[in-house]
C-alpha positions as CSV (number, residue, x, y, z in Angstrom):
1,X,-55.7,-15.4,-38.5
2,X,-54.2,-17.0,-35.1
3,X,-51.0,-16.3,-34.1
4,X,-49.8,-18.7,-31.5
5,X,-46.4,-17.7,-32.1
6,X,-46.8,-14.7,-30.6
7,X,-46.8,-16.0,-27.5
8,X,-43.3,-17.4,-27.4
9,X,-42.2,-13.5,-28.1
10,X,-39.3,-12.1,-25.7
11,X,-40.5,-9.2,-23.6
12,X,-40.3,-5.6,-25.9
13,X,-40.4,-7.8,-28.7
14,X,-44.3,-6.1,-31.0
15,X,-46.3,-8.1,-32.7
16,X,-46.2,-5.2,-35.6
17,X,-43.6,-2.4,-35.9
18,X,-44.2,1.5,-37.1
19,X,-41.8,1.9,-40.1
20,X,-40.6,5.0,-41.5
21,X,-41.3,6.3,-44.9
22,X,-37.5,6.4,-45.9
23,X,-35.1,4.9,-48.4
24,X,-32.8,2.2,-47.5
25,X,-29.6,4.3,-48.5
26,X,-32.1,7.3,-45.4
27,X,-30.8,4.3,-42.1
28,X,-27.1,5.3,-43.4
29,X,-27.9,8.7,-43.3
30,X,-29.5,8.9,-39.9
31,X,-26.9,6.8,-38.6
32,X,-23.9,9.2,-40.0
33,X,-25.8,11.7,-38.2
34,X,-26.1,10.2,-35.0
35,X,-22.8,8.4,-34.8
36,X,-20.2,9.8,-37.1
37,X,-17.1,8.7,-35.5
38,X,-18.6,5.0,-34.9
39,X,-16.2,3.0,-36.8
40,X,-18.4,0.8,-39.4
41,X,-16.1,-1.5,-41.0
42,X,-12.8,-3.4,-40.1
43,X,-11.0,-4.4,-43.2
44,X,-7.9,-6.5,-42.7
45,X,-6.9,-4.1,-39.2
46,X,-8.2,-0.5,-41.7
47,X,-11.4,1.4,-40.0
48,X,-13.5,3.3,-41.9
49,X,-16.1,5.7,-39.8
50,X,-19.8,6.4,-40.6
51,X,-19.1,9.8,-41.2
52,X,-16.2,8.7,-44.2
53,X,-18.4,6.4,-45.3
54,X,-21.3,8.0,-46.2
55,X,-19.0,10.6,-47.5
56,X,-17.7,8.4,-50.0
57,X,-21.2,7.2,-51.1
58,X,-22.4,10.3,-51.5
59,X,-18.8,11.3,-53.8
60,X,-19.8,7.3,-55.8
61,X,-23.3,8.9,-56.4
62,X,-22.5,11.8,-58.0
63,X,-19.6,10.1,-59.8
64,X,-22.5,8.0,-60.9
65,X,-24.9,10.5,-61.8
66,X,-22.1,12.9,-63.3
67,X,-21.1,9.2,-66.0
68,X,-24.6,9.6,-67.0
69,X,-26.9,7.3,-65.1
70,X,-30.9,7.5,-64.8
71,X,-33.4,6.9,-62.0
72,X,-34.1,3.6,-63.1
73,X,-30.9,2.4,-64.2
74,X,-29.7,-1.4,-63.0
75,X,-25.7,-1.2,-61.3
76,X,-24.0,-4.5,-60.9
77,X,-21.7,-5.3,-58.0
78,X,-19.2,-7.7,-58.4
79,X,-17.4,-7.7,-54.8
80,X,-16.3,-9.3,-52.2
81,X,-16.9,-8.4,-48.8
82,X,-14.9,-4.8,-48.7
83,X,-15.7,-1.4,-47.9
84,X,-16.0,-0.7,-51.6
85,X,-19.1,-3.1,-51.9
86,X,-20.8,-1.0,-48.9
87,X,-19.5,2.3,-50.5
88,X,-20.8,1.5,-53.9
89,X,-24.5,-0.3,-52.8
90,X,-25.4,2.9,-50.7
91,X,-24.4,5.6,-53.5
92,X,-25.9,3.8,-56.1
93,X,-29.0,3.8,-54.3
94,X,-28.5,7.5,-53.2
95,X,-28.1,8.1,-57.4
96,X,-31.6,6.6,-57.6
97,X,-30.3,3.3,-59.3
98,X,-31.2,0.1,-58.7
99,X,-28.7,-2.4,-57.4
100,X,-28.4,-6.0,-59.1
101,X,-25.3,-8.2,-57.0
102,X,-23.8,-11.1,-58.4
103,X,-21.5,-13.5,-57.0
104,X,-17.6,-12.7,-58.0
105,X,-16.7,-16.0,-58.8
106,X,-19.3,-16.3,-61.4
107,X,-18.0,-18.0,-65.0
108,X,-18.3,-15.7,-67.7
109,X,-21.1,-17.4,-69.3
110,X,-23.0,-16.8,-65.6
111,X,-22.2,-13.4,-65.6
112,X,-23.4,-12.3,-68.9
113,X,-26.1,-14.1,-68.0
114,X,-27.2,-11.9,-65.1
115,X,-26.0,-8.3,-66.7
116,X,-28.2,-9.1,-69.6
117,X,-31.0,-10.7,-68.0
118,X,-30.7,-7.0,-65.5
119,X,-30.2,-4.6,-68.4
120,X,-27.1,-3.5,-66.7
121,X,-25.6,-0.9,-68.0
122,X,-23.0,-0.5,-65.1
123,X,-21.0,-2.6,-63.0
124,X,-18.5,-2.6,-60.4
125,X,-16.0,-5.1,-60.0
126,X,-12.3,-5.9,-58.4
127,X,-9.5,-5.7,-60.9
128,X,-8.7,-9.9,-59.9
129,X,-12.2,-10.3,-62.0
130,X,-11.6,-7.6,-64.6
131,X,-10.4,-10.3,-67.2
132,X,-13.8,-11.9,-67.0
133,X,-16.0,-9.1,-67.4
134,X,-13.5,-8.2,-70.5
135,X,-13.9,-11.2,-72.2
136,X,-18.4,-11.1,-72.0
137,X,-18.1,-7.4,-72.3
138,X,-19.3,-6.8,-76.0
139,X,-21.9,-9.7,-75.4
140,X,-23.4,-7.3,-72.7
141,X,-25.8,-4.6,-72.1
142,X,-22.9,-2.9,-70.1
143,X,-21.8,0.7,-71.0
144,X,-19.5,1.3,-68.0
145,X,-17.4,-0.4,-65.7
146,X,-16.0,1.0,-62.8
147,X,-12.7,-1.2,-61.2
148,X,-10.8,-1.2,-57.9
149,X,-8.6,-2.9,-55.9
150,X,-8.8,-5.2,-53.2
151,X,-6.0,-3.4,-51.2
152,X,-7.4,0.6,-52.0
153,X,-8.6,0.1,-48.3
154,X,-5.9,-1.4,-46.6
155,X,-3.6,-0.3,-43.9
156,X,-0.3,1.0,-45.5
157,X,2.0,-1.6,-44.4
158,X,-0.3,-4.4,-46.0
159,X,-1.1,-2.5,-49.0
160,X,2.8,-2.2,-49.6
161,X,3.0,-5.8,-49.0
162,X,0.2,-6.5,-51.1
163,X,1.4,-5.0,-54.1
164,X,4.8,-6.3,-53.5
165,X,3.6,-10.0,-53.2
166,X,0.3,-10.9,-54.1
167,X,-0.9,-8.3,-57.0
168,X,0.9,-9.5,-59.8
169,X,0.8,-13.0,-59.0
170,X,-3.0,-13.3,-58.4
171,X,-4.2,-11.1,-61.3
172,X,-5.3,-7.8,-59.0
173,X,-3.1,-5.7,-61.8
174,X,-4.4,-5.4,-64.9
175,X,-4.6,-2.4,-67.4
176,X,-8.1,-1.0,-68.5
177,X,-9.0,-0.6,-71.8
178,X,-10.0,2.8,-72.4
179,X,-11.8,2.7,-76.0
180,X,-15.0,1.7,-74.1
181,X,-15.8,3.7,-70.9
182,X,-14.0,2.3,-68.0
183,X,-12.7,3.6,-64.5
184,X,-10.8,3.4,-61.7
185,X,-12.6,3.2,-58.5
186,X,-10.6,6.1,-56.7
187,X,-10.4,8.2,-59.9
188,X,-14.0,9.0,-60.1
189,X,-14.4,9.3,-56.3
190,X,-11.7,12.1,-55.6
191,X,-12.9,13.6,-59.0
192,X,-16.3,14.3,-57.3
193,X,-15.3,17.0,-54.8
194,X,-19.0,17.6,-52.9
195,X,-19.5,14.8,-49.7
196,X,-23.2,16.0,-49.5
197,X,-26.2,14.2,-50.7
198,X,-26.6,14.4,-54.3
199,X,-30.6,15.4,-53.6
200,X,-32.4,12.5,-56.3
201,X,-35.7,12.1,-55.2
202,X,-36.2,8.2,-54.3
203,X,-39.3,7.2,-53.1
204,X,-39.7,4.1,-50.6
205,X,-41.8,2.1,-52.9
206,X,-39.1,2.5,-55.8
207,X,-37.1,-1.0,-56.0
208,X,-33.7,-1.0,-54.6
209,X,-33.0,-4.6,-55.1
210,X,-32.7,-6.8,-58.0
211,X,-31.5,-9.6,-56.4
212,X,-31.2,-13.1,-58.3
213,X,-31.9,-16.7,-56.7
214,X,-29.2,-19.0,-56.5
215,X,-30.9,-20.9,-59.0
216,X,-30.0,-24.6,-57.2
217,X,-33.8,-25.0,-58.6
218,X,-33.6,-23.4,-62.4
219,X,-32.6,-21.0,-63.9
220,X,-31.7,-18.0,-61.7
221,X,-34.5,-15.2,-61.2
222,X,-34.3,-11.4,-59.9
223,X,-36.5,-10.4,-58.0
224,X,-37.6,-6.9,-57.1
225,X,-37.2,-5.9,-53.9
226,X,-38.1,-2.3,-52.3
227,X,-36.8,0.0,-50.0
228,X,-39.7,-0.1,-47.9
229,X,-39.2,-3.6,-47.7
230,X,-36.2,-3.8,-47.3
231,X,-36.1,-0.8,-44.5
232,X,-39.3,-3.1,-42.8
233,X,-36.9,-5.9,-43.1
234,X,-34.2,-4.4,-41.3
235,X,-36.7,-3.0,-37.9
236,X,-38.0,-6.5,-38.0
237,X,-34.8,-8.3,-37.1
238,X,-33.0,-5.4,-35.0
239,X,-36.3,-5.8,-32.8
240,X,-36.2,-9.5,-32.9
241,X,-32.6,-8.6,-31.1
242,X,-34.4,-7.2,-28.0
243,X,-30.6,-6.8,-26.4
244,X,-28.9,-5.5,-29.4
245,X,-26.7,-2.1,-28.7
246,X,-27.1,0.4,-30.3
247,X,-23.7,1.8,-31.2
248,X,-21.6,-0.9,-29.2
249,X,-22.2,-4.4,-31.5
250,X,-19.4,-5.8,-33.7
251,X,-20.3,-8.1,-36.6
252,X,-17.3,-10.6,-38.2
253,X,-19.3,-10.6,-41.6
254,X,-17.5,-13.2,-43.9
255,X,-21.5,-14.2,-45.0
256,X,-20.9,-12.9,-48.9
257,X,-22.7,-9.4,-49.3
258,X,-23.7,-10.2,-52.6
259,X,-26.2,-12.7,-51.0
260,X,-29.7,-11.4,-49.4
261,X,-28.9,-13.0,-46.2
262,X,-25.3,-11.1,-45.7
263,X,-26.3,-8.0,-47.3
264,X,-30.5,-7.2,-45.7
265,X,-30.3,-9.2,-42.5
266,X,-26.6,-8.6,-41.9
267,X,-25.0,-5.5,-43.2
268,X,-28.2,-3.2,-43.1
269,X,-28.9,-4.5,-39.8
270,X,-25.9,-3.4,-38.9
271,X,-25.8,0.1,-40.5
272,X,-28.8,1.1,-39.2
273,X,-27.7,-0.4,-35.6
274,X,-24.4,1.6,-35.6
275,X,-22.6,-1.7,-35.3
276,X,-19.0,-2.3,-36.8
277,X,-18.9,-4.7,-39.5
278,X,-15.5,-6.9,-39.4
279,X,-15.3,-7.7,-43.4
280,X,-13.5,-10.6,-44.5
281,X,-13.5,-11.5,-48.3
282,X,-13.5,-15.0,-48.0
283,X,-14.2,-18.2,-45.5
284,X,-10.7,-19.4,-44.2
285,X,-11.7,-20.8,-40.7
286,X,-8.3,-19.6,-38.8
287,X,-8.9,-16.3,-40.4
288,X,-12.6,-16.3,-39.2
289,X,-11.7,-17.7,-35.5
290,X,-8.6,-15.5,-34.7
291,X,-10.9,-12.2,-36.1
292,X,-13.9,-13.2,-33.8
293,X,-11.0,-13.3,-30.7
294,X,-8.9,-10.6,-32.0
295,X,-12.0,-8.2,-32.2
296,X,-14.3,-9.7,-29.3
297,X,-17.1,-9.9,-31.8
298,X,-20.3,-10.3,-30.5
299,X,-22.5,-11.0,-33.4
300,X,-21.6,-13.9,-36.1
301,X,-24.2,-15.0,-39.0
302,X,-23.5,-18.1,-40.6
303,X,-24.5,-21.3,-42.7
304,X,-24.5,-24.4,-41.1
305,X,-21.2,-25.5,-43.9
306,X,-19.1,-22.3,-42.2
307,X,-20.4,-23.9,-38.1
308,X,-18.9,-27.8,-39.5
309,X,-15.6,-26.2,-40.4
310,X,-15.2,-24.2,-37.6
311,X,-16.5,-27.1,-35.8
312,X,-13.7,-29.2,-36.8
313,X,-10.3,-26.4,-36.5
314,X,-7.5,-27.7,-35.3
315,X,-7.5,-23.9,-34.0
316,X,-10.4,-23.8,-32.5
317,X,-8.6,-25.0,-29.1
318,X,-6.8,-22.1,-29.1
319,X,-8.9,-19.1,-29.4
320,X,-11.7,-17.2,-27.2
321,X,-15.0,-17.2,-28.4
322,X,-17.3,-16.3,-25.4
323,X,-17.9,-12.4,-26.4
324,X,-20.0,-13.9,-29.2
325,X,-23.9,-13.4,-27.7
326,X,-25.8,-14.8,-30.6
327,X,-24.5,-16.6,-33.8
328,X,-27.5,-17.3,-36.3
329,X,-27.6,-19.8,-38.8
330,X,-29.6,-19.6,-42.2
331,X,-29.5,-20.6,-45.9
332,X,-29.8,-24.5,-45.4
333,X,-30.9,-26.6,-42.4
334,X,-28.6,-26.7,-39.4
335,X,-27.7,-30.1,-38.4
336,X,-28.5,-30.4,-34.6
337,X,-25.4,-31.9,-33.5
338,X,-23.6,-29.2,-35.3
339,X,-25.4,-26.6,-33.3
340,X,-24.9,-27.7,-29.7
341,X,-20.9,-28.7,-30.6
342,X,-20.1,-24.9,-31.6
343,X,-22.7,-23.6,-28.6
344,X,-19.6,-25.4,-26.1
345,X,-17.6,-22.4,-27.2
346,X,-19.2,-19.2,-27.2
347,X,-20.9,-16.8,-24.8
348,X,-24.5,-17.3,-25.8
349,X,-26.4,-18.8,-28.4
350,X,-26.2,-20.4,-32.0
351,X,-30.0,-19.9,-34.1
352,X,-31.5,-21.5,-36.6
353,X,-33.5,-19.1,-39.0
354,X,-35.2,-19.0,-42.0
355,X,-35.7,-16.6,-45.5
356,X,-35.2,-16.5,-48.8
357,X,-34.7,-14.3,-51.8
358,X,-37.5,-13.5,-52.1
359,X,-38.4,-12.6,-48.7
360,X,-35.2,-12.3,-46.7
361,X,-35.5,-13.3,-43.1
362,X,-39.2,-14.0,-42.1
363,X,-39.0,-16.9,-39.6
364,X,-36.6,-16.8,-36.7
365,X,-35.9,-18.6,-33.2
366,X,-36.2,-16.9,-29.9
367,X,-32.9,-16.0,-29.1
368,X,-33.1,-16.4,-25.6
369,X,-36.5,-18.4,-24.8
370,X,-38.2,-21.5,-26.3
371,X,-35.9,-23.4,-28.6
372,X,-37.3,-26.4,-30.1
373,X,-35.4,-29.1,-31.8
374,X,-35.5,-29.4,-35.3
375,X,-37.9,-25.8,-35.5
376,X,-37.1,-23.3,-37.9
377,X,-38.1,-21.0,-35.4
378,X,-41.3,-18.8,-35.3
379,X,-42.1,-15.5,-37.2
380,X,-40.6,-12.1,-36.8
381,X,-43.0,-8.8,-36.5
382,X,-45.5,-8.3,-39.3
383,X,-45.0,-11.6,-40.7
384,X,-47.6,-13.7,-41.4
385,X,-47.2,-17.9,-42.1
386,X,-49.3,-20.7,-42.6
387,X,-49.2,-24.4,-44.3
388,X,-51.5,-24.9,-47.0
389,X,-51.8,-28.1,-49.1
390,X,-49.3,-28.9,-51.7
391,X,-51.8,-29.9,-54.4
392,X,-53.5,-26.9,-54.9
393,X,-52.2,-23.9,-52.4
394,X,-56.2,-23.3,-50.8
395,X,-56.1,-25.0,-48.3
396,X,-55.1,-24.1,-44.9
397,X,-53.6,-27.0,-42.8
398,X,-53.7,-28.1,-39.1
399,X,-51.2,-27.9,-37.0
400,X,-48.9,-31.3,-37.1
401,X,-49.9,-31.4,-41.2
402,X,-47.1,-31.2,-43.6
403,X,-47.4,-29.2,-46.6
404,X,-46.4,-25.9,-48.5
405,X,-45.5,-22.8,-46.1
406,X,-46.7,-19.6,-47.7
407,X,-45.6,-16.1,-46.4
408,X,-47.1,-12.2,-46.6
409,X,-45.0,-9.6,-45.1
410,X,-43.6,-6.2,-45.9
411,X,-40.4,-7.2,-47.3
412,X,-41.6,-9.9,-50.0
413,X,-40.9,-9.0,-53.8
414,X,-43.1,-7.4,-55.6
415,X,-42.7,-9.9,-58.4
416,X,-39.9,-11.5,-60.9
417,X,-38.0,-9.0,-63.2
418,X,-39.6,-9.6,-66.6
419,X,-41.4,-13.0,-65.4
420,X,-44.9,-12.6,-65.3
421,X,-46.2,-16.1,-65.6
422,X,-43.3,-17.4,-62.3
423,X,-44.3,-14.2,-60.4
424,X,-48.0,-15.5,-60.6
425,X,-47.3,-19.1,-59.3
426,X,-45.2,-18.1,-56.7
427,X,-47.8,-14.4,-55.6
428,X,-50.8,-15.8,-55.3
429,X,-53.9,-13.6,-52.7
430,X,-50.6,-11.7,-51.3
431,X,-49.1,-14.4,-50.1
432,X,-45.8,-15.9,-51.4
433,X,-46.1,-19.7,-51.9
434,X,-42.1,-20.7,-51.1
435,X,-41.7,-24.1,-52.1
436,X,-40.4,-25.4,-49.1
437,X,-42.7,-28.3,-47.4
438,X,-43.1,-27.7,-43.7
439,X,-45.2,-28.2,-41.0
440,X,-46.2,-26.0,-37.8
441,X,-46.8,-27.8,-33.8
442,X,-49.7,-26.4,-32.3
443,X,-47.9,-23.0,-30.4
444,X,-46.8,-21.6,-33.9
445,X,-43.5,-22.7,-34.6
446,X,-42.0,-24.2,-37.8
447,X,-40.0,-27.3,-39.1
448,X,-38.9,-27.1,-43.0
449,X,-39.0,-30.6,-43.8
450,X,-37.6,-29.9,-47.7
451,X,-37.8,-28.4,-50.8
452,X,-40.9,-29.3,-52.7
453,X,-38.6,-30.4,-55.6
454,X,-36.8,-32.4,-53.6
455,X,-38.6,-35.0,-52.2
456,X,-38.1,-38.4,-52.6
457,X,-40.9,-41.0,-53.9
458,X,-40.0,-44.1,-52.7
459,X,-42.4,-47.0,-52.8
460,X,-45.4,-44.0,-52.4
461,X,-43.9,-42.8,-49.4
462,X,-42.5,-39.3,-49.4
463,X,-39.1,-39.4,-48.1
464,X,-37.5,-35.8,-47.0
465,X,-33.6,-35.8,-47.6
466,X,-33.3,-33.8,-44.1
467,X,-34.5,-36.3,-42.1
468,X,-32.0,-38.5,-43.5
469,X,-29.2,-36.2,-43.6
470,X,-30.0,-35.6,-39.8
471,X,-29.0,-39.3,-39.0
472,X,-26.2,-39.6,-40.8
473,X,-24.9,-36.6,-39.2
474,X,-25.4,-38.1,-35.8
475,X,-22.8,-40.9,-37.0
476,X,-19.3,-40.1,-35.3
477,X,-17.2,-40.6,-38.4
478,X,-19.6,-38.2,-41.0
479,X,-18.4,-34.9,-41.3
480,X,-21.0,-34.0,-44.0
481,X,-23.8,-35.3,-45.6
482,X,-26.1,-35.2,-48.6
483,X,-29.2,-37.1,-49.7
484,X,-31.1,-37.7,-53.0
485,X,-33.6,-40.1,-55.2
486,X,-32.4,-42.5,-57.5
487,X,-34.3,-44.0,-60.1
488,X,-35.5,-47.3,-59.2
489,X,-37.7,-49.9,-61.3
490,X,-39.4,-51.1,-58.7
491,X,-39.5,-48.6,-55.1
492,X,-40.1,-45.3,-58.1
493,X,-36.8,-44.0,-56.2
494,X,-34.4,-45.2,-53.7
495,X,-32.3,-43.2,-51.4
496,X,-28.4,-42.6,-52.0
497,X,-26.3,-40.8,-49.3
498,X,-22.9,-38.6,-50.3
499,X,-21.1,-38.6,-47.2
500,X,-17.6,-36.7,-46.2
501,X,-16.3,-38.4,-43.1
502,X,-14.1,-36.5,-40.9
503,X,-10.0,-36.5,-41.4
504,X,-8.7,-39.6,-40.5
505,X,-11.4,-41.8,-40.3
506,X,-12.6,-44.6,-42.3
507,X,-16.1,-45.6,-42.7
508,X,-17.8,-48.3,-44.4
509,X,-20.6,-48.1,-46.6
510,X,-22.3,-51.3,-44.5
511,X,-21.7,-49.0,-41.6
512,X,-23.2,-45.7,-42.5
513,X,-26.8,-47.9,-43.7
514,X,-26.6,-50.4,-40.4
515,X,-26.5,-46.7,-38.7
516,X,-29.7,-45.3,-40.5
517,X,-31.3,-48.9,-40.3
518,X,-31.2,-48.3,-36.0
519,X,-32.5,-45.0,-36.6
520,X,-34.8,-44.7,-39.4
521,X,-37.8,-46.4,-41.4
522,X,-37.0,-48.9,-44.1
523,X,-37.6,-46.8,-47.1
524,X,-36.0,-43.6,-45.9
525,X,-32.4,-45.9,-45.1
526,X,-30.0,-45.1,-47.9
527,X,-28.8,-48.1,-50.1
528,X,-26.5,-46.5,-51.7
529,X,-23.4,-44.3,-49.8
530,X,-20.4,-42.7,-52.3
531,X,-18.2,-41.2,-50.4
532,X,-16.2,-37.7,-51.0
533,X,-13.9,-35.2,-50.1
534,X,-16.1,-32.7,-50.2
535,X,-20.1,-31.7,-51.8
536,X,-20.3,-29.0,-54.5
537,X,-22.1,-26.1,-52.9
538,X,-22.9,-22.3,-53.7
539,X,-20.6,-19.8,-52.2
540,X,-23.0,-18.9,-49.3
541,X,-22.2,-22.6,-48.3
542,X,-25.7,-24.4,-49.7
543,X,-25.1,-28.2,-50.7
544,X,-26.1,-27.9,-54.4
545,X,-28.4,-31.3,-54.8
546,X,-29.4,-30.6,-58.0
547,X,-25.8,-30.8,-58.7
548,X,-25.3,-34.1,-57.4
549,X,-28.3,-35.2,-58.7
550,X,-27.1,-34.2,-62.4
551,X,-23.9,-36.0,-61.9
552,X,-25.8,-39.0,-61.5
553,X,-27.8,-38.8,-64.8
554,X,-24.8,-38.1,-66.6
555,X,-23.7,-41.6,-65.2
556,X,-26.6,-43.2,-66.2
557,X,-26.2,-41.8,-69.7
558,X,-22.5,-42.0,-70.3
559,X,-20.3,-45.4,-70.4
């Protein structure tokens, strides 16, 4: 197969990496070893060491193993960014147990969702969420639950300040009910008094990961993911960062955990790097700014939501940003206005990447070579990627042809938890069919067009909502934008815009559609344009179309 990517690799950059045969919980280890007093995580001004924190996920694993958990068994993590989620991932995976993590904010009929769908038969959650996992609890496969608190790694001032102010009022204090098996956090860690390694046998082809898609496209999915994979995964990307540090980096990681991009591309990249992870538990855009100053952060993942808000601070002004190197963008398309604004204020440059669940990060751009406008980027080592025809997957297309991109590398799922039939249409030959249409130029690098599911039919043409959302985010007054079909008795589908302008301005809807009519084909311009304070989207920051697009039907159907 021809790689004209490779081409466009930065020097010390290999086409194929030599991975150890080593569990994902082993680049901890080996890091603990070789930098024990490297601090790993910043939480709220509190540092916690690699040396205390393998400690404590050694102290989880045998807490875990000593409650009564098997090779085998699913744990859930229901956590915010906080040294308790990196605590608990790495000694459940040290205890042999596969790890299943779920978004906190989930609504109890979500949750139970996932815990049953898992088998989980232990989960790990904050004591603000405690009342929800109570009231699914004896609809679930659960047999444990294990609870802390948001402020158990605090400094001392703050945690005094917390508990004065915030805990009672925002739910953080609750009281565990003790005729089922539950714990505190801190209880079972002091009562395991050995910091060594608890010695279960995990081999790298075990699954580590049972990680569930966002379901923006159906109903959500786990999919198994291994630690050789997922080790492969992390070598890939710390290569692709030819200048990266070893020992010296500093993440601000407000990316959620619980999602693949935060937790394989970010936070293991980071472990196994030695770098120190700045953890915030939720996007406030001062909080994220003054953090990236206050700690002269030189590493900053993102989605392209988190780059328009930051974008748009009134405090942006008034903080330093240049220590940042490389920010990197994933999850949704990154608009490219949005991208060369926030470049204006850092010290290097902002990426656009691609992955997915399935897959994590595959396809990424140079970081400090060829940049193309609009690309994806190209990809990584050991990654394979070609456009096939969307009809029926066989064939290989040319470059310039728009069509399915399928993937093989060493970090794809090994298949759907309990899904044959989907793991077959998506693994077909050992390649992953993705469902995003794309295209690739003639020197191998990539442009996602859409989801497959997604595209527009409008008087037989196909009409990508990216291309339009890229216009109308060129117009000075649209802060954000979203695009979908509408059923039309005549074109099949018409386009319709959601647009949020910026604060303080007033747009027209005659506006926005004279602006697409100067910049786009007549069937891709909108004819419709609602405009909104803001678009419903997943935590991660993904616009949730099919949302929109069911809020629509029920309009149709409903007086």
């Amino acid at each position: 197969m021809l790689k004209p990517w490779l081409a466009h690799y930065e020097p010390g950059v290999l086409p194929t990496l030599d991975c150890p045969a080593l569990p994902l919980h082993g680049l901890l280890e080996q890091t603990a070893a070789r930098y024990p007093d490297r601090v790993a995580t910043i939480f709220f001004g509190a540092k916690l060491t690699y040396r205390a924190l393998d400690e404590a996920a050694n102290r989880f694993a045998h807490a875990l193993l000593n409650l009564g958990l098997g090779r085998g068994d699913r744990v859930a993590l229901m956590l915010p960014n906080c040294p308790q989620f990196l605590i608990a991932f790495y000694g459940a995976l040290k205890a042999g147990a596969v790890v299943t993590a779920m978004n906190p904010l989930y609504t109890p009929r979500e949750l139970a969702y996932q815990l049953n769908d898992a088998d989980a038969a232990t989960l790990v959650t904050l004591s603000k969420f405690y009342p929800t996992v109570e009231s699914v609890r004896d609809k679930t496969t659960l047999r444990r639950v294990i609870v802390t608190n948001l402020k158990e790694y605090f400094p001392t001032v703050l945690r005094a300040l917390f508990t004065l102010f915030k805990e009672r009022k925002e739910g953080h204090r609750v009281s565990l009910r003790r005729e089922v098996p539950t714990f505190w956090f801190q209880d079972i860690l002091a009562a395991s008094r050995t910091a060594g390694a608890p010695g279960v046998a995990v081999d790298p082809s075990d699954t580590a990961l049972l990680q569930y898609t966002g379901g923006t496209t159906g109903s959500p999915k786990g999919a198994l993911l291994k630690h050789s994979g997922l080790v492969a995964n992390t070598l890939q990307i710390r290569s692709w960062l030819s200048d990266f540090r070893e020992g010296a980096e500093t993440m601000l990681l407000v990316l959620p955990l619980f999602h693949v991009f935060g937790l394989g591309a970010c936070m293991s990249v980071m472990v196994q790097g030695a770098g120190t992870m700045i953890l915030l538990p939720q996007f406030k855009t001062s909080d994220v700014l003054h953090a990236i100053d206050r700690h002269r952060a030189t590493l900053f993942p993102g989605v392209p939501s988190m780059y328009v808000a930051l974008n748009n601070s009134a405090e942006l002004p008034r903080v330093d940003l240049t220590s940042l190197r490389h920010c990197f963008s994933g999850a949704a398309p990154l608009p490219h206005e949005v991208q060369e604004r926030f470049e204006t204020h850092i010290g290097g440059r902002l990426v656009e990447g691609y992955g997915m669940t399935e897959a994590n990060a595959c396809i990424i751009t140079p970081l400090r070579g060829t940049r193309k406008r609009g690309s994806i980027g190209i990809p990584i080592p050991d990654v394979e990627a070609r456009i096939v025809d969307v009809e029926t997957g066989a064939r290989t297309l040319a470059p310039g042809e728009v069509g399915e991109l399928v993937v093989r590398c060493p970090q794809q799922m090994h298949g759907y938890w309990r899904k044959a039939d989907e793991t077959a249409q998506v693994l077909r030959d050992g390649w992953l069919y993705t469902g995003d249409i794309a295209c690739m130029d003639d020197e191998g690098f990539f442009y996602l067009v859409d989801r497959k599911k997604e595209i527009i039919l409008s008087g037989g043409f196909n009409v990508y909502p990216r291309d339009v959302e890229e216009v109308l985010y060129l117009h000075p007054k649209v802060r954000e934008a979203a695009v979908i079909g509408i059923a039309d008795a005549f074109l099949g589908e018409h386009v319709k815009a959601f647009v949020v302008p910026h604060a303080g301005q007033a747009a027209s809807a005659e506006e926005i559609i004279a602006f697409c009519r100067e910049h786009l084909v007549v069937y891709k311009v909108p004819k419709q344009i609602e405009f909104r304070d803001s678009l419903p989207k997943t935590l991660i920051g993904k616009v949730l179309r099919r949302v929109l697009q069911e809020e629509e039907r029920q309009r149709t159907v409903s007086p």
